[in-house]
C-alpha positions in Angstrom: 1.2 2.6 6.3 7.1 -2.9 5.8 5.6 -1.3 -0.5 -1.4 -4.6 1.2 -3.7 -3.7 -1.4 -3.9 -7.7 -1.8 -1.4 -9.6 1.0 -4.6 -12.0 1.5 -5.5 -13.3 4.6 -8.1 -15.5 3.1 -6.5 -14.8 -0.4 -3.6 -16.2 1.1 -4.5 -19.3 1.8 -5.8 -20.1 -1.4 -2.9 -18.6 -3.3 -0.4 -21.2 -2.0 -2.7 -23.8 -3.5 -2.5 -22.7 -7.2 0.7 -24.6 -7.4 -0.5 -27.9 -5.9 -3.0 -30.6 -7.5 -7.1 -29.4 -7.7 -7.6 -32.3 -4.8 -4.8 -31.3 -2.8 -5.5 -27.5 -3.0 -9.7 -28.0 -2.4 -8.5 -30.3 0.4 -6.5 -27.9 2.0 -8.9 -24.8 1.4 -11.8 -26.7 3.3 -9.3 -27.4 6.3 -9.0 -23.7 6.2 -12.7 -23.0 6.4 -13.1 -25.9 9.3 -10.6 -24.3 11.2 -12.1 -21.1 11.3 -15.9 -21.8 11.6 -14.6 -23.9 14.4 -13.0 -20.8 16.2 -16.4 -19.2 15.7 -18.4 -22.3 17.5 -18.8 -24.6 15.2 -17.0 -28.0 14.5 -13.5 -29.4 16.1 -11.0 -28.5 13.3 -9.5 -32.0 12.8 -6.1 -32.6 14.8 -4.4 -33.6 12.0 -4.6 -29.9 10.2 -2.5 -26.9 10.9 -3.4 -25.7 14.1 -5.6 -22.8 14.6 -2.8 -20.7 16.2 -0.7 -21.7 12.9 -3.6 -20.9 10.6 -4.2 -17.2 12.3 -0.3 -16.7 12.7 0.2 -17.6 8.5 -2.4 -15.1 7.3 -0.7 -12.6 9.8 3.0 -13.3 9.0 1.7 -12.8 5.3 0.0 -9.8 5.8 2.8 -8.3 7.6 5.3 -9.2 5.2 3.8 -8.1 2.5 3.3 -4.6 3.8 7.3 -4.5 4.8 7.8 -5.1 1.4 5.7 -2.4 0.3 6.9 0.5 2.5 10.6 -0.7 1.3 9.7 -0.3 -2.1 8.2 2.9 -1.8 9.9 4.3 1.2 13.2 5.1 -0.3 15.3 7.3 -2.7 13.4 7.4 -6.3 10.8 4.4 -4.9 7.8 6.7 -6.5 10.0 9.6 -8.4 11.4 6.8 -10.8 8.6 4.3 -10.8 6.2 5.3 -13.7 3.1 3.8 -12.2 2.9 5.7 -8.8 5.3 8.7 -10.0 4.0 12.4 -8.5 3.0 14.6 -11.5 2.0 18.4 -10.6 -1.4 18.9 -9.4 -3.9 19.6 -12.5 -4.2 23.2 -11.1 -0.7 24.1 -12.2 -0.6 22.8 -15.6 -0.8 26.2 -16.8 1.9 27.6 -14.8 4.3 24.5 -16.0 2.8 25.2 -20.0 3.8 29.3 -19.5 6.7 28.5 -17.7 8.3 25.9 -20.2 7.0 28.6 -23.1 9.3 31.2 -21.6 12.4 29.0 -20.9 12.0 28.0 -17.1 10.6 24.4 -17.0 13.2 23.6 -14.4 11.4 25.2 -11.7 8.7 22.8 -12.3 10.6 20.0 -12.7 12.0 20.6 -9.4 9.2 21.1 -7.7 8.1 17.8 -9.1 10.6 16.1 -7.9 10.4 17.5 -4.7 6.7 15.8 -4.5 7.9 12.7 -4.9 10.6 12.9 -2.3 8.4 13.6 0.4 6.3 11.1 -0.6 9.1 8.8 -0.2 10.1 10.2 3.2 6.7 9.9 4.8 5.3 6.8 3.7 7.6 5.3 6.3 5.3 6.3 8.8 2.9 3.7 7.5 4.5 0.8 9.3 2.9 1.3 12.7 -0.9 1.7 10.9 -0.6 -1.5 8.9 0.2 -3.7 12.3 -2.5 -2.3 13.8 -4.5 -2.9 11.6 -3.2 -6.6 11.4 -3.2 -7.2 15.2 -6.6 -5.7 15.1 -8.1 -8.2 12.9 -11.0 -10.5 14.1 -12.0 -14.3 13.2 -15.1 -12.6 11.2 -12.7 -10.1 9.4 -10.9 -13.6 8.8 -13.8 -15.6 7.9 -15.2 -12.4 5.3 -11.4 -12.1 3.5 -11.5 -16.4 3.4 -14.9 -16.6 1.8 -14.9 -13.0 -0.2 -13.7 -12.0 -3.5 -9.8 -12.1 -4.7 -9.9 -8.2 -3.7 -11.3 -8.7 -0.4 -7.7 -8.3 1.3 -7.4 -5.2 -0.5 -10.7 -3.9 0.6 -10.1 -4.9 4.2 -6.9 -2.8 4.7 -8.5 0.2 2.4 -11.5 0.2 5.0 -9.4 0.0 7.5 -6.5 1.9 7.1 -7.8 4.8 4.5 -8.7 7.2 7.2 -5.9 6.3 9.8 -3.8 7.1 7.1 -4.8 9.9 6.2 -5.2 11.6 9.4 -1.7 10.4 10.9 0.1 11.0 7.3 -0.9 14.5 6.7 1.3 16.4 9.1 4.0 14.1 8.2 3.5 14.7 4.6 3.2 18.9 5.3 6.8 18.4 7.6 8.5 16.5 4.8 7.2 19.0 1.8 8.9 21.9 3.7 12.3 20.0 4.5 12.8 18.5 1.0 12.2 22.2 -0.4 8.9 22.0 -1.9 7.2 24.7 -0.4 9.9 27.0 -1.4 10.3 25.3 -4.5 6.4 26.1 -5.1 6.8 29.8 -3.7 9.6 29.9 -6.5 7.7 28.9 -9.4 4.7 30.8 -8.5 6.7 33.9 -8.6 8.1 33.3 -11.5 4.5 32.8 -12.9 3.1 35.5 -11.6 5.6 38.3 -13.2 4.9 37.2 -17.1 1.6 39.7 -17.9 -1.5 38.4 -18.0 -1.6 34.9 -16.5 -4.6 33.8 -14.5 -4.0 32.9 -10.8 -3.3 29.6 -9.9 -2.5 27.3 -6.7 -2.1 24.1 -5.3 -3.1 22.3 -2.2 0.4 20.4 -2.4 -0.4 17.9 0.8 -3.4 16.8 -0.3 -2.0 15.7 -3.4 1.0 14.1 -2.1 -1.3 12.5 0.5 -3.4 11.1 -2.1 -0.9 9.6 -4.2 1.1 8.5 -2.3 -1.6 5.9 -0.6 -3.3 5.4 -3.9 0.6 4.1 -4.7 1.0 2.2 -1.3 -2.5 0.0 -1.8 -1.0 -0.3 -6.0 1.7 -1.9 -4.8 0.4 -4.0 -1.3 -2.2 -5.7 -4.6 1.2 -6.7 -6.2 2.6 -8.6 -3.1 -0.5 -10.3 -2.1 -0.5 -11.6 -5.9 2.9 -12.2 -5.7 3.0 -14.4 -2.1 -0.3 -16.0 -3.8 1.6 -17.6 -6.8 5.5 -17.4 -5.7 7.0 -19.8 -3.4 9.8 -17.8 -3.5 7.9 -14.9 -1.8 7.3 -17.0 1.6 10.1 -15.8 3.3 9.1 -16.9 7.1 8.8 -20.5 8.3 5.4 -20.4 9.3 4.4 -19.1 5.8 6.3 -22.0 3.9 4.5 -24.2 6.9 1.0 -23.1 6.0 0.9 -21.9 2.5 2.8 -25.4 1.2 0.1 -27.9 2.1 
């Protein structure tokens, strides 16, 4: 699980530098670190600095509204089915049936299906919400400190490690409910009929919720890299007063 592959906590705090003066930005960014070796033991972060509760709740509020965004994007009528980067093709194991089928005149029936992937993709990524504030709320100073002091991916890899597995335990029977009440299954049980009566085909099947699964978060950490990228270098992008408060300085 509102469409982060990169909302970065540390990332973050850098990105809202890129706009301000080397000094100002390096200044700022070593504020940062002080603060948080200072939650971990070290140092007194200096009273004049954004407080450590300001600090934590910035990288938060960016991490949360980055994924809002995401599951927005995504979560709604044609957010994958017309968006050429995350779009749902057929699984490889039934390009034959959609090259026979088109040969004899019926490439609806896989164009519907296909469609029909991509809606319940956009129905259950929804779901995702509730996994990507947990996985914010569950997030430690060291988490903090690792993201802060990693590479510009190291948001990304955070919520991947995190979330990967969570999601796709928790999505799956969402995914399966969703491909049976946007039509897919029957859609499917269509087209392989169809298939199946021209002479001499070899079998073929899909595992449909697998692939749905799989896309569909392979799309949701595409387009969570987008918005931490996007709050890094767009002003415009800080939509809460606690992020203009601590991604300005």
């Amino acid at each position: 699980m509102k469409y982060i592959s990169r909302v970065g906590l540390g990332s973050a705090l850098v990105v809202a530098m890129i706009s301000a003066s080397p000094a100002v930005s390096q200044s700022f960014l070593d504020k940062g670190r002080d603060l948080l070796k200072g939650l971990g033991g070290g140092s007194v972060p200096d009273v004049s600095a954004l407080s450590v509760g300001e600090i934590a709740g910035g990288l938060k509020d960016a991490l949360r509204v980055g994924s809002e965004r995401v599951v927005g994007t995504l979560g709604r009528a044609d957010g994958f089915n017309k968006a050429s980067d995350v779009h749902i093709p057929l699984p490889g194991s039934l390009k034959t049936v959609q090259s026979m089928l088109k040969k004899v005149g019926m490439s609806s029936l896989t164009d519907d299906l296909e469609l029909r992937l991509n809606r319940a993709a956009e129905a259950a990524v929804p779901k995702a919400s509730k996994l990507f504030g947990n996985a914010i709320a569950q997030m430690t100073i060291d988490d903090a400190k690792a993201i802060l002091n990693g590479p510009k991916d190291a948001a990304t890899k955070y919520f991947q490690g995190k979330m990967s597995g969570p999601l796709m335990s928790e999505m799956k029977p969402i995914v399966d409910s969703q491909l049976s009440q946007v039509g897919a299954i029957a859609s499917y049980d269509k087209m392989i009929g169809q298939y199946k009566s021209i002479p001499f085909v070899p079998d073929a099947k899909a595992n449909l919720t697998n692939h749905v699964l799989e896309k569909a978060i392979a799309g949701v950490f595409l387009y969570l890299g987008r918005e931490e990228a996007a709050i890094r270098e767009n002003p415009a992008k800080r939509t809460t007063d606690l992020l203009k408060k601590v991604f300005s300085r």
